[in-house]
Residue frames as qw, qx, qy, qz and C-alpha x, y, z in Angstrom:
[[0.160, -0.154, 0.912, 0.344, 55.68, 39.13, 49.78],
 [0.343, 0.392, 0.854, -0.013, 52.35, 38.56, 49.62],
 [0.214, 0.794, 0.108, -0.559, 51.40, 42.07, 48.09],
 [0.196, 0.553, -0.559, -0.585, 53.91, 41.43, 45.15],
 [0.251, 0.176, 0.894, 0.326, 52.05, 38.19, 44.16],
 [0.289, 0.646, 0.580, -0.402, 49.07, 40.11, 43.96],
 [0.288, 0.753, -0.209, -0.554, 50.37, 42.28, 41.57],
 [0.012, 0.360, -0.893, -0.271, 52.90, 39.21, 39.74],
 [0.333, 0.132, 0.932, -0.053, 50.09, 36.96, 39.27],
 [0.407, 0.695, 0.363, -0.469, 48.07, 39.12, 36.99],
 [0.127, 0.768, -0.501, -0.377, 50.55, 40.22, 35.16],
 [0.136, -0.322, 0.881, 0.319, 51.86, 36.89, 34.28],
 [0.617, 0.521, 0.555, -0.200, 47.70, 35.20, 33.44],
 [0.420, 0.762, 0.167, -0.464, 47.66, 38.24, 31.15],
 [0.141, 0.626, -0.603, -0.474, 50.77, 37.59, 29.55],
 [0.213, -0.113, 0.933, 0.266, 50.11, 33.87, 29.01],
 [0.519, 0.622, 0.495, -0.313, 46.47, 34.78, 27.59],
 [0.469, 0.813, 0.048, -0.342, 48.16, 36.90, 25.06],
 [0.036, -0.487, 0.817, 0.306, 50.50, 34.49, 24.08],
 [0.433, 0.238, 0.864, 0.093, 48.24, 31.85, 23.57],
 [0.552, 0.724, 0.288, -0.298, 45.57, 34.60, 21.58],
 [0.302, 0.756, -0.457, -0.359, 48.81, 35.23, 19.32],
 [0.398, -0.224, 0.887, 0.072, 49.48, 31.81, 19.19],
 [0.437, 0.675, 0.587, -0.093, 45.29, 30.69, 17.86],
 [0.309, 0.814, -0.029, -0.491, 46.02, 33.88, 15.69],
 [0.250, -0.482, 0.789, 0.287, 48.82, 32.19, 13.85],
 [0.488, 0.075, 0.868, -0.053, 47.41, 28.88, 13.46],
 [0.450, 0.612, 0.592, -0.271, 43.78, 29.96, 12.50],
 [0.229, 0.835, -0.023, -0.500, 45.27, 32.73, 10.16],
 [0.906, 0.408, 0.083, 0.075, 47.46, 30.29, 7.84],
 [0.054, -0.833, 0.551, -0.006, 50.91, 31.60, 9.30],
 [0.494, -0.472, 0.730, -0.006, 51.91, 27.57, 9.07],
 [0.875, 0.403, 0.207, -0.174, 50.20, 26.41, 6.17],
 [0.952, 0.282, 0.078, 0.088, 53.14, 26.49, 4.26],
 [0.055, -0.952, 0.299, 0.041, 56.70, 26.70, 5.17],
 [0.691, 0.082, 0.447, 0.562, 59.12, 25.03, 2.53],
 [0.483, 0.690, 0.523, 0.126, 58.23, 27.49, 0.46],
 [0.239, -0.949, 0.124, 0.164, 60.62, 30.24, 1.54],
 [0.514, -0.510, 0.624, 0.293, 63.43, 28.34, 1.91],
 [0.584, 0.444, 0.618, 0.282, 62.46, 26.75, -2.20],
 [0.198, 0.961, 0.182, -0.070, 61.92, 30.46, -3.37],
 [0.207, -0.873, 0.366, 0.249, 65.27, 31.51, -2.45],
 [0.500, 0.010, 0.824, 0.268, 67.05, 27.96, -4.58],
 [0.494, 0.512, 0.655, 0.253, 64.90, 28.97, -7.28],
 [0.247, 0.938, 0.020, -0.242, 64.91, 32.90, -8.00],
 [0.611, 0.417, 0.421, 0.526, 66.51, 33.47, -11.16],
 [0.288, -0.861, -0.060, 0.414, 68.59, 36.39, -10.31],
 [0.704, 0.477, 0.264, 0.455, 70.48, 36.87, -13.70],
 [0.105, 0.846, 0.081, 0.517, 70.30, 40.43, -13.92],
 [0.392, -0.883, 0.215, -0.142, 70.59, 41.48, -10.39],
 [0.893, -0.061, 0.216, 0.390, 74.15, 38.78, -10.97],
 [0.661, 0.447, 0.080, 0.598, 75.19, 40.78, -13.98],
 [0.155, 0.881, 0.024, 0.446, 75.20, 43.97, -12.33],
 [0.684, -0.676, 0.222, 0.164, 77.04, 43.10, -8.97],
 [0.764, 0.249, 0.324, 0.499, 79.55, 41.92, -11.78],
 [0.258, 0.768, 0.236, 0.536, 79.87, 45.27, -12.75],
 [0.190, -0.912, -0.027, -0.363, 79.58, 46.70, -9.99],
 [0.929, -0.230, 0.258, 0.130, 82.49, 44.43, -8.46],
 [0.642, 0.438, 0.231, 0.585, 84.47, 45.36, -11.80],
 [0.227, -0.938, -0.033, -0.261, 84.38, 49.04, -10.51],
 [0.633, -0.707, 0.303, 0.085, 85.65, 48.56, -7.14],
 [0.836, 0.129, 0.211, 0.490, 88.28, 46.45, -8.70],
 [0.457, 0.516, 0.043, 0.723, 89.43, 49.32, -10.80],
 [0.176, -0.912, 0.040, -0.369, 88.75, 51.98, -8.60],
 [0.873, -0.436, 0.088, 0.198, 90.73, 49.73, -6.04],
 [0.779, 0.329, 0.245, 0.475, 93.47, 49.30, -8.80],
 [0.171, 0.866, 0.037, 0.469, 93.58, 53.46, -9.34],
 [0.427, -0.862, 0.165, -0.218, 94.43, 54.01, -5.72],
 [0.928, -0.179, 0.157, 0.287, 96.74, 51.61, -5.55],
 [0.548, 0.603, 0.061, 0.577, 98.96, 53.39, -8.38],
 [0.003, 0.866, -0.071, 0.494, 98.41, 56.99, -7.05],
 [0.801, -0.562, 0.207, -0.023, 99.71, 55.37, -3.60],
 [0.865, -0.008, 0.234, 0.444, 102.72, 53.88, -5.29],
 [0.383, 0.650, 0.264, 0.601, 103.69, 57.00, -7.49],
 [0.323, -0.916, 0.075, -0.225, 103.93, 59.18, -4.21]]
């Protein structure tokens, strides 16, 4: 028992050092400075285009849907 703290007690320092250095790394680096700003981005983008062409591409399937459907019925 006492052999596997020796080993389990390093192991676990090291891990909570490098949770805390990724932690200061975060902070210090401006990973928190500002986070509405995602969630606001997504509410605002002005996706028009990439809209019209799912539309299209939505219209397809439809028909293509529509085709099989026939060639199924007609057998």
């Amino acid at each position: 028992m006492f052999e596997s703290l020796l080993l389990l007690l390093p192991i676990s320092i090291l891990f909570v050092l490098l949770i805390g250095v990724v932690l200061w790394w975060a902070i210090f680096s401006g990973q928190f400075e500002d986070l509405d700003a995602a969630g606001k981005s997504i509410l605002q983008d002005d996706d028009s285009a990439d809209s019209s062409q799912d539309a299209q591409k939505s219209e397809h399937s439809a028909q293509t849907h529509e085709a099989k459907k026939e060639k199924v019925t007609k057998r």
